[in-house]
Each structure stands twice: as C-alpha cells, then as structure tokens.
C-alpha positions as CSV (number, residue, x, y, z in Angstrom):
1,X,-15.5,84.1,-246.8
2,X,-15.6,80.8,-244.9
3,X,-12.7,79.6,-243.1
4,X,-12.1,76.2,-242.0
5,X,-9.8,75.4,-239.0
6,X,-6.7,73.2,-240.2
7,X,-6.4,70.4,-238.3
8,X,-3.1,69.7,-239.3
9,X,-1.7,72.5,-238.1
10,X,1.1,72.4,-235.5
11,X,-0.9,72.2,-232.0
12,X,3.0,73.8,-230.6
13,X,0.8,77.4,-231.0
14,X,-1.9,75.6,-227.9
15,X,0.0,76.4,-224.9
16,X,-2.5,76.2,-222.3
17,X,-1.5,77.1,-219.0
18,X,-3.6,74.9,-217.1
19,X,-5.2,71.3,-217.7
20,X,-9.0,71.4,-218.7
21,X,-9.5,68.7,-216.6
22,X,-8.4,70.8,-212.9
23,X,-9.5,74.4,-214.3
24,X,-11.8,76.2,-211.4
25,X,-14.5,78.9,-211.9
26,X,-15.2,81.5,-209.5
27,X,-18.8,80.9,-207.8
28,X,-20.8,83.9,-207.2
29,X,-23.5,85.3,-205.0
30,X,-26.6,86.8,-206.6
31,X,-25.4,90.1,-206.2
32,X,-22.2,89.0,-208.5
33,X,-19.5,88.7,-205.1
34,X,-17.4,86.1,-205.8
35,X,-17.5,83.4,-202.8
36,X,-15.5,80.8,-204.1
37,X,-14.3,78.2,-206.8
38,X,-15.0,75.0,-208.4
39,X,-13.9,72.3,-210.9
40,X,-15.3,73.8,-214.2
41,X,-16.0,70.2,-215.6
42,X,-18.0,69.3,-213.0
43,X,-19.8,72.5,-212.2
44,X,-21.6,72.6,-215.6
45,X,-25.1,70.6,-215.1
46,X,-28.8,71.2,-215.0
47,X,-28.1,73.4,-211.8
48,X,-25.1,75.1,-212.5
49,X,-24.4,77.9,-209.8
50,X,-23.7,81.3,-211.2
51,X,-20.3,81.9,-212.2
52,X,-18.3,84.7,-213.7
53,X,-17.8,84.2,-217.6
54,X,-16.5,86.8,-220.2
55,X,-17.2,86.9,-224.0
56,X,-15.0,88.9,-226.3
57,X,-15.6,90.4,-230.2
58,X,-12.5,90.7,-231.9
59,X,-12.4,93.2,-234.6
60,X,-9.9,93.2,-237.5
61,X,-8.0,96.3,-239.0
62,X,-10.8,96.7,-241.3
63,X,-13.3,96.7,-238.7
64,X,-14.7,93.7,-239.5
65,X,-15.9,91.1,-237.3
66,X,-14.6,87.9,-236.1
67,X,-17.3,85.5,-235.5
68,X,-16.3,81.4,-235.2
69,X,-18.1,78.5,-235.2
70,X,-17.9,75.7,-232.2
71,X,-15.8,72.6,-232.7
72,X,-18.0,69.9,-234.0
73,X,-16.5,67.8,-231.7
74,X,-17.6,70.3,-228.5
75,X,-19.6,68.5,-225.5
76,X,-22.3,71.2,-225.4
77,X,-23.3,73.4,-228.3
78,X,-21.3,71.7,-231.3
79,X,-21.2,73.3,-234.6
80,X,-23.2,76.7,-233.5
81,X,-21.8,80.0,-234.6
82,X,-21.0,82.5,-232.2
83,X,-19.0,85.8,-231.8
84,X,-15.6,85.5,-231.2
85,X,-14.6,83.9,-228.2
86,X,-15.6,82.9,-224.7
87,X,-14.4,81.9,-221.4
88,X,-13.7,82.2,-217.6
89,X,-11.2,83.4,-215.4
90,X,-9.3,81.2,-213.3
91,X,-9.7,82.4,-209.2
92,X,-7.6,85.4,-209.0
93,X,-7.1,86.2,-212.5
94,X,-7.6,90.2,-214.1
95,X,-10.8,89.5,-216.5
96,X,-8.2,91.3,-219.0
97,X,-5.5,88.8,-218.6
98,X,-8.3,86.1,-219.0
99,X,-9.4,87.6,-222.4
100,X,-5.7,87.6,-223.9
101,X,-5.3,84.3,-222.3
102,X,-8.8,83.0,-224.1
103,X,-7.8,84.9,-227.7
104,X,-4.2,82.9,-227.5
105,X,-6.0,79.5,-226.4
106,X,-8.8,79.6,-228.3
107,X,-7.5,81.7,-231.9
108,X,-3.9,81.4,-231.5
109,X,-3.5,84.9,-231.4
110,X,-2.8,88.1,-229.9
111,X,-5.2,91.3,-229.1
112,X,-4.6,94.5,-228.5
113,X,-7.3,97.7,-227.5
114,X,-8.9,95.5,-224.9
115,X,-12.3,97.5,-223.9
116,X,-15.3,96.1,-221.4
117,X,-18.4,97.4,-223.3
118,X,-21.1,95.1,-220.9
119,X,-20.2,95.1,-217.3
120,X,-22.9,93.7,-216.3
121,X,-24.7,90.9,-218.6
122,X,-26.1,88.4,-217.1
123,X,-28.0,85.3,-218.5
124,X,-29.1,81.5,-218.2
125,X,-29.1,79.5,-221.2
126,X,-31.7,77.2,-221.8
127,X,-30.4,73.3,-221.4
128,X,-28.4,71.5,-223.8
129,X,-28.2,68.2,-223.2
130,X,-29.2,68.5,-219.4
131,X,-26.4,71.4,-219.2
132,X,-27.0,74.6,-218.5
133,X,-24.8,77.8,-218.6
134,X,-25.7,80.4,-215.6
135,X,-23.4,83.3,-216.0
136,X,-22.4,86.9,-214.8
137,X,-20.4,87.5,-218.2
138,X,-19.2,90.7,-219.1
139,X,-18.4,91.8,-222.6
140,X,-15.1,93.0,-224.4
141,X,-14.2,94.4,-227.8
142,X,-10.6,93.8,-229.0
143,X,-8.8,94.5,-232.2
144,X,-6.5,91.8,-233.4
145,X,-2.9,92.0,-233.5
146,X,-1.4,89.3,-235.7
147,X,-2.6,86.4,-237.8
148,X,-5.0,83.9,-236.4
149,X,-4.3,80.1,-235.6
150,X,-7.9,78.6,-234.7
151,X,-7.6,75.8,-232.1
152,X,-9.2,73.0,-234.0
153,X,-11.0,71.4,-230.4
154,X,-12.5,75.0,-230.1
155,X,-13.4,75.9,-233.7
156,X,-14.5,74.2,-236.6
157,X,-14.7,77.6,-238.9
158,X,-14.8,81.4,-239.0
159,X,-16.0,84.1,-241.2
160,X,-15.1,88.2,-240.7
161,X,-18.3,90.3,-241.3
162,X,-19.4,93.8,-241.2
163,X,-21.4,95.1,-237.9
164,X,-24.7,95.0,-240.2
165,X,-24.1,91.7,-242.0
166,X,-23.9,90.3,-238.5
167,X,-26.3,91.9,-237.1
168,X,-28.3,90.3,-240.3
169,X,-27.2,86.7,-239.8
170,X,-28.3,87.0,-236.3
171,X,-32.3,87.4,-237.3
172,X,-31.8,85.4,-240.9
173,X,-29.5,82.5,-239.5
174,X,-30.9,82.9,-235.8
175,X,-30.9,79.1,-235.8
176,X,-27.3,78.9,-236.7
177,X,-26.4,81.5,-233.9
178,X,-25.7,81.0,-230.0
179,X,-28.1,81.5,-227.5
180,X,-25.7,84.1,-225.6
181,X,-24.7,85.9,-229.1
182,X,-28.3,86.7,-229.7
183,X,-29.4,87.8,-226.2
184,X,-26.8,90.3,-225.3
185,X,-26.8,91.9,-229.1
186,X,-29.7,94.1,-227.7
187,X,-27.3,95.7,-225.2
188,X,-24.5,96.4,-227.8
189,X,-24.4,99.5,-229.9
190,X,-26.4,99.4,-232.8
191,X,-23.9,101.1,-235.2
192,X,-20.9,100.2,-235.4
193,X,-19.1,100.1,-231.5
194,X,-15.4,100.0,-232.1
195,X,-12.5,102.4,-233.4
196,X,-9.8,100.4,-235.2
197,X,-6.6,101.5,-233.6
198,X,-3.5,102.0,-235.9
C-alpha cells in the first residue's frame, strides 16, 4: 500500500538539532580513519572526499519493510525509492545516536533493536547532476517503535514490503530504486535478516 507524506502536517514533530546549512561530515583516509570535518553542503561535488555515511532498514512488527521514496523536491536524486533512511554523523557523534537522530529527523519516529549488519560497505555513486556520493557507510537494521511522521522535504512516499517483494522490486523496478539500495543488497542476508523484537 502506497503512502503519501502529508504535507500539512504539523512540522512541530522536525526538531532538528542542527541547521542543514552548518552540518559537518567527518572526512576520512582510505583506510576509513577519520581526519577531519567539513561543511556537508559544500563537500558534495564531482570530487567529493570520502566520508562516513550510515544507511538504516527499519522493520515493522510484522517484519515488514520500510522503504521510502526521496522528496520530489530533493537537490540530488529526487523521487527515487530507497530503503529506509540515510545519513551522516556529525564529528563526534556514536553512529547509533546518529541512526535514532536520522529515524526522528527524517520519519518522525522512534527505533528500537538498533543492529550494524555491514560494517564495512563502501561505494561511489555514479554523478547526478555533477554530484557524487563517495562513502564508508555502514548498515543498520532497526525495528520501529511508534507510528511514523514522514518529513515531507525528505519523503514524498512509502510502502512496507516483505524481504522477497523487495528484494523483487529491486530487479523489476531497478530503475525506480537507488543506486546505494541496489549495490549493497548483495551483502545483506538473502532470507529474511531480522528478528522482530516484542
């Protein structure tokens, strides 16, 4: 079933904790050591230094997926559909505490059963627009605790699957699909990779 982010919806629920505009990254060396920061914004162009990312699936009580599709009105990659959420940590932040802080900025929601699955994915996405995403981006599961309040600047839609209807859309709809969702689904468990908690 096909959701649709309301737009009307109070945007009270967004409380982000820093300005888009003066977020940082953290810059890494090629064996992954973080040696410093940099304005996010401004970082992301057709030679974007590697940086640490994370990208989250969020699974529902049922077991079901949540996958979402990017805000229409998004600078790079508008309207593609994608698993849950992504982001980066801010210098000094737990990747953990990054993931909650994504799932509440980005879904208006909570998560619970937080698990790193990829430590170690690493990719660099062909150019959109002259940008380019070069990422160390490890990967988390999460179950969902609470309802969902989609950000309507970060998502235009959502749908909850099952493990094998994704993994379906993903060669059926591989147009409709991210770059990132489709590379790293080869390093994810083929079956289905995460106990619902009660």
């Amino acid at each position: 079933l096909l959701q649709h982010t309301s737009h009307t919806a109070p945007y009270l629920i967004f409380c982000y904790t820093k300005d888009m505009e003066s977020e940082h990254i953290v810059l890494l060396s090629p064996t992954g050591i973080p040696i410093g920061s940099a304005p996010k914004l401004a970082s992301h162009h057709h030679d974007t230094p590697l940086h640490l990312a994370f990208s989250c699936y969020v699974f529902n009580d049922s077991g079901k997926l949540l996958v979402t599709q990017r805000a229409l009105s998004k600078k790079v990659w508008p309207g593609v559909w994608t698993n849950s959420f992504c982001g980066h940590p801010f210098p000094d932040e737990k990747l953990e505490d990054a993931v909650i802080r994504r799932a509440h900025d980005e879904l208006g929601t909570r998560i619970k059963c937080i698990e790193c699955v990829v430590k170690d994915y690493q990719y660099t996405m062909p150019a959109y627009e002259n940008v380019i995403e070069n990422e160390i981006c490890p990967v988390f599961f999460a179950q969902i605790d609470g309802l969902i309040h989609p950000n309507p600047d970060e998502v235009e839609a959502y749908r909850w699957l099952s493990w094998d209807e994704y993994a379906m859309e993903l060669v059926d709809r591989a147009q409709d699909y991210s770059y990132w969702a489709k590379d790293v689904f080869r390093l994810l468990p083929p079956d289905h990779p995460f106990r619902v908690h009660s």
